[in-house]
C-alpha positions in Angstrom: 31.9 83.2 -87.6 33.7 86.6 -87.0 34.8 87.5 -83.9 32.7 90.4 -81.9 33.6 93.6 -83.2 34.4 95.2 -79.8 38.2 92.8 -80.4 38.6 95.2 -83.2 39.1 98.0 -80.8 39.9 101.0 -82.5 41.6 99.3 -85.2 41.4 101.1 -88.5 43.1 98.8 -91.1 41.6 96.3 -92.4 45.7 94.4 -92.5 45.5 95.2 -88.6 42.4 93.8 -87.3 43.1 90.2 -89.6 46.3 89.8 -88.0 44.5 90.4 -84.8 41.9 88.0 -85.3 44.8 85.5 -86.6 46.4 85.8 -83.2 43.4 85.7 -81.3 42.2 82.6 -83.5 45.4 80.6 -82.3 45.1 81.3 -78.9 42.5 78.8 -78.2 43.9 77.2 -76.0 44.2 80.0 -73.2 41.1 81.8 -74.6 39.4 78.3 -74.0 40.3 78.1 -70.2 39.2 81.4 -70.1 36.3 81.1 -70.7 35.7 78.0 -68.7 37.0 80.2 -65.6 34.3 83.0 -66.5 31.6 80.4 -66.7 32.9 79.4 -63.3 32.4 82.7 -62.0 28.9 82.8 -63.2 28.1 79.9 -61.7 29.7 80.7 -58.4 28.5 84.4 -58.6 24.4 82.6 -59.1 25.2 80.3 -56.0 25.6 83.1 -54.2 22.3 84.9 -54.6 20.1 81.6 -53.6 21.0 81.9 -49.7 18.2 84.2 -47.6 21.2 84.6 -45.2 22.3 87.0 -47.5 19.5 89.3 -47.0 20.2 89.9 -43.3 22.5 92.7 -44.2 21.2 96.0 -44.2 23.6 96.7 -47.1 22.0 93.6 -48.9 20.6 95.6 -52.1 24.5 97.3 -52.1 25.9 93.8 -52.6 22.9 92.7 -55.1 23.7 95.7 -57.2 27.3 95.1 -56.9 26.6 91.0 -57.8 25.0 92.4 -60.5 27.4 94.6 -62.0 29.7 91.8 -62.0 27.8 89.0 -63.5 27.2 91.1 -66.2 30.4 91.8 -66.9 30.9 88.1 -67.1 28.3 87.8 -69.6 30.5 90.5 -71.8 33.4 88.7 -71.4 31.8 85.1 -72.2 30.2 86.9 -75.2 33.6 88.4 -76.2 35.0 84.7 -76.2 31.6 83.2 -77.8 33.4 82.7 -81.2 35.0 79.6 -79.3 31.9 77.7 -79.3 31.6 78.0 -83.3 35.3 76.3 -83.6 33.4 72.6 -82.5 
């Protein structure tokens, strides 16, 4: 599988972006607990979001949007590292 293209960057050679990917390919070890640690933070981040409590704030739906924005960002970066999951 080939890694997402946004790893390419603006990367115009075709020599650049496979020695990028050959780097990136040999860093599975830290790319691996990375993306345990963003899976983590999804988790935590849905945890969150299940306790009515949270709803007594008037600024609840500024927090919701703001829990939002940040699980998706999550998503991007477990979708940037999804190449991992091809490896196994």
């Amino acid at each position: 599988m080939s890694l997402p293209i946004a790893w390419y960057g603006e990367l115009k050679k075709d020599e650049d972006k496979k020695k990028l990917e050959e780097v990136i390919r040999h860093s599975t070890v830290a790319l691996g607990r990375l993306k345990e640690i963003v899976e983590g933070n999804i988790s935590s981040s849905e945890r969150q979001e299940t306790r009515m409590s949270e709803y007594d704030s008037a600024s609840w739906s500024h927090k919701q949007a703001h829990r939002n924005g940040y699980r998706q960002a999550m998503f991007e970066m477990k979708e940037l590292l999804s190449f991992l999951d091809q490896r196994r």
